[in-house]
Backbone as JSON, one array per atom type, in Angstrom:
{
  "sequence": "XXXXXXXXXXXXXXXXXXXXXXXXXXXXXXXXXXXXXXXXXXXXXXXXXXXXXXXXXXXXXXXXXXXXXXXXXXX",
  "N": [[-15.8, -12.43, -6.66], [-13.26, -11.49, -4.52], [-10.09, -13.36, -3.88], [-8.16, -13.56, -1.46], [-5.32, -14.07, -1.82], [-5.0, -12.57, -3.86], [-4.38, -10.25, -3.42], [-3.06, -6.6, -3.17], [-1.06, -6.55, -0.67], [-0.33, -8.98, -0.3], [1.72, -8.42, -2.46], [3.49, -7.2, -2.09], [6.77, -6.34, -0.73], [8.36, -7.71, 1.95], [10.2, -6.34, 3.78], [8.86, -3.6, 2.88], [6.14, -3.66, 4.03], [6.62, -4.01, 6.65], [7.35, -1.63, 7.59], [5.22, 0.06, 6.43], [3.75, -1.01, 8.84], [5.69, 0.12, 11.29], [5.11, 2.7, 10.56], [2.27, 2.56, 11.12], [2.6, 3.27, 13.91], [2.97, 5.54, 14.11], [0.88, 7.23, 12.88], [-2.06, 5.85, 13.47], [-4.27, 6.07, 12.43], [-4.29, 6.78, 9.72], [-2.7, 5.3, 8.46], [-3.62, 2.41, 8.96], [-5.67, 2.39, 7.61], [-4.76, 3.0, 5.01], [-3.21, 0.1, 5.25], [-5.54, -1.22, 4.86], [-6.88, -0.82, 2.64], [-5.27, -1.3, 0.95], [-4.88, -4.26, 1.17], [-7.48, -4.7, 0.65], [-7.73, -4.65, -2.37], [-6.81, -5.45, -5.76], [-5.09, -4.73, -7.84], [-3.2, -1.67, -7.9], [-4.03, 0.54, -9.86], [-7.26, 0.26, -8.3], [-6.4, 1.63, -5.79], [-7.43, 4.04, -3.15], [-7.15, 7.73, -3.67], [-5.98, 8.86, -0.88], [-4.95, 6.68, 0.03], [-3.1, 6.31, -1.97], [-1.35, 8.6, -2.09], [-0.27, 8.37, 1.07], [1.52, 6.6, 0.39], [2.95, 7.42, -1.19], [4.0, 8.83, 0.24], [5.0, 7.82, 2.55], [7.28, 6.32, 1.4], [8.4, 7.84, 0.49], [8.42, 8.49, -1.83], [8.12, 10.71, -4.25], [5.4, 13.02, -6.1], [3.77, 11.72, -7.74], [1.41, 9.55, -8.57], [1.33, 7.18, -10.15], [3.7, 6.36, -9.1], [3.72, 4.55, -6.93], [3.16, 1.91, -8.3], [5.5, 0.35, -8.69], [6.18, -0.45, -5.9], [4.79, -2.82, -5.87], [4.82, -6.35, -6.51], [4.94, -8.81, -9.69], [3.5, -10.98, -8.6]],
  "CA": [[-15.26, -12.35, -5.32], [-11.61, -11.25, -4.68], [-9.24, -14.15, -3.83], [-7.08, -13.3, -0.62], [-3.72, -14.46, -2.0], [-4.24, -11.82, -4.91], [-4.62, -9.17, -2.65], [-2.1, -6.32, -3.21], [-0.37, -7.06, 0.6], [0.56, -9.88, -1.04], [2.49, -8.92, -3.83], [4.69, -6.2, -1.37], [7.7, -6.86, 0.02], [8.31, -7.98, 3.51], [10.71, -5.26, 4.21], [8.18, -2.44, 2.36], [4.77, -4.29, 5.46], [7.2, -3.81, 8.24], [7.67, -0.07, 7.43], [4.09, 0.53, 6.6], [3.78, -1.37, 10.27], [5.78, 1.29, 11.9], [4.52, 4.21, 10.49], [0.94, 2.58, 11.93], [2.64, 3.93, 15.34], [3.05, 7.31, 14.08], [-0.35, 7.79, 12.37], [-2.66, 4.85, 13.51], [-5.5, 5.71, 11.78], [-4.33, 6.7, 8.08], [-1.85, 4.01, 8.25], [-4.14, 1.41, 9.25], [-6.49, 2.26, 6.47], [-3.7, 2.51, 3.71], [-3.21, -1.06, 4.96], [-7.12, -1.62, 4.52], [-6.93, -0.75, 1.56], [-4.03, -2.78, -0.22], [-5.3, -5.85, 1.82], [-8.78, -5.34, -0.36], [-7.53, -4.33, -3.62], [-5.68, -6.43, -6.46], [-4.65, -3.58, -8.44], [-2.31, -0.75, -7.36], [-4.91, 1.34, -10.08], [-7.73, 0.72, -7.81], [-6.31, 2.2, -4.54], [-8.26, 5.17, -3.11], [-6.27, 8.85, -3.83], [-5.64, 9.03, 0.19], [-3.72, 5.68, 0.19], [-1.66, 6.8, -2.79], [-0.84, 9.77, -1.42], [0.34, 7.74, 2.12], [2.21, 5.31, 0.3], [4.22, 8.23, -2.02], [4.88, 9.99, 1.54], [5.86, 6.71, 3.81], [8.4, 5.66, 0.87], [9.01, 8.83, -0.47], [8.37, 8.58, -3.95], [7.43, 11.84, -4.85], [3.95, 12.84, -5.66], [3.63, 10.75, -9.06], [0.53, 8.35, -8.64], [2.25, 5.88, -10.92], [4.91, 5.22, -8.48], [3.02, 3.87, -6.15], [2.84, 0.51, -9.07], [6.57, -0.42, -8.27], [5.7, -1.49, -4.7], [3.89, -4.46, -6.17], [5.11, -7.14, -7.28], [3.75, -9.49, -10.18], [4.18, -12.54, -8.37]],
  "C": [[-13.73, -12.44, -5.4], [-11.4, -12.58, -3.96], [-8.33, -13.67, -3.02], [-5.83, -13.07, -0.97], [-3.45, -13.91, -3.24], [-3.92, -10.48, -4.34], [-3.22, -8.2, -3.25], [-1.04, -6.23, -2.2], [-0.01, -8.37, 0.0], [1.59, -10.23, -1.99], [3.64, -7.64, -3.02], [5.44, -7.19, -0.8], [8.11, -6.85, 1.34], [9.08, -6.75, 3.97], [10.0, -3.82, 4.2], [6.73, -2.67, 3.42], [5.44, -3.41, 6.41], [7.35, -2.31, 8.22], [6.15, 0.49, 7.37], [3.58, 0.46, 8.03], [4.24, -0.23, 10.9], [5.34, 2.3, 11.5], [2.75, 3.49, 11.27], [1.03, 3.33, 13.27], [2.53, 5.16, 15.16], [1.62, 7.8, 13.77], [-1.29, 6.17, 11.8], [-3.43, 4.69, 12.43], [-5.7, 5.75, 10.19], [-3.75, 5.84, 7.8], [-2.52, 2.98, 8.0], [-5.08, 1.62, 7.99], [-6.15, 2.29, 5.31], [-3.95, 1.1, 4.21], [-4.35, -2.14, 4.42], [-6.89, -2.01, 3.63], [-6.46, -2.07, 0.1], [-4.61, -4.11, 0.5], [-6.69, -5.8, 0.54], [-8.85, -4.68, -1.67], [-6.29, -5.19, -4.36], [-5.1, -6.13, -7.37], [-4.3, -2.38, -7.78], [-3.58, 0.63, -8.01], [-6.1, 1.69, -9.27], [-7.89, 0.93, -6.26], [-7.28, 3.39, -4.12], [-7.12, 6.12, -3.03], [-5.68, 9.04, -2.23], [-4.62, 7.77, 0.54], [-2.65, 5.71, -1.04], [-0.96, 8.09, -2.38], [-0.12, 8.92, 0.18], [1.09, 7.2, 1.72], [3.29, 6.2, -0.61], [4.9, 8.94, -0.92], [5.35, 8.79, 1.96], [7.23, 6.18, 2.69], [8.89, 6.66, 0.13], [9.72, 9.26, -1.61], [8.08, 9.62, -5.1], [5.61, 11.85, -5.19], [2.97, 11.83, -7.07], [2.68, 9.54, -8.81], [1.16, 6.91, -8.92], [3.19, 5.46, -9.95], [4.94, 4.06, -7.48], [3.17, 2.15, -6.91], [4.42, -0.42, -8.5], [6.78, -1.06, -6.69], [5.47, -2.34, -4.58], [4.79, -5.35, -6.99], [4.43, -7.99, -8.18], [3.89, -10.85, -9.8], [3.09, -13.88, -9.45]]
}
């Protein structure tokens, strides 16, 4: 059983939430389920391909899977 406080929303940075936050206004429903996501995953590897793809467009990282990992921190 996952552990809340490993979650990967936990290991982002407060400034990198609040941005995912607004884009929830623009596009409730993919937004909100990127945030699903990282809330119930404790690895950046096992995101689903639709929240890596949201998270290389909202921070515009290009389309590189991998970049998605520097979001996280290893706290």
């Amino acid at each position: 059983m996952m552990n809340s406080n490993d979650s990967l929303i936990n290991k982002m940075s407060v400034e990198n939430i609040n941005i995912l936050l607004a884009d929830v206004q623009r596009y409730p429903i993919t937004t909100q389920s990127c945030i699903d996501d990282i809330k119930n995953n404790i690895s950046w590897m096992d995101l689903k391909y639709d929240t890596i793809c949201i998270l290389n467009d909202v921070f515009r990282m290009g389309y590189n899977p991998t970049n998605v990992a520097s979001l996280f921190t290893n706290k």
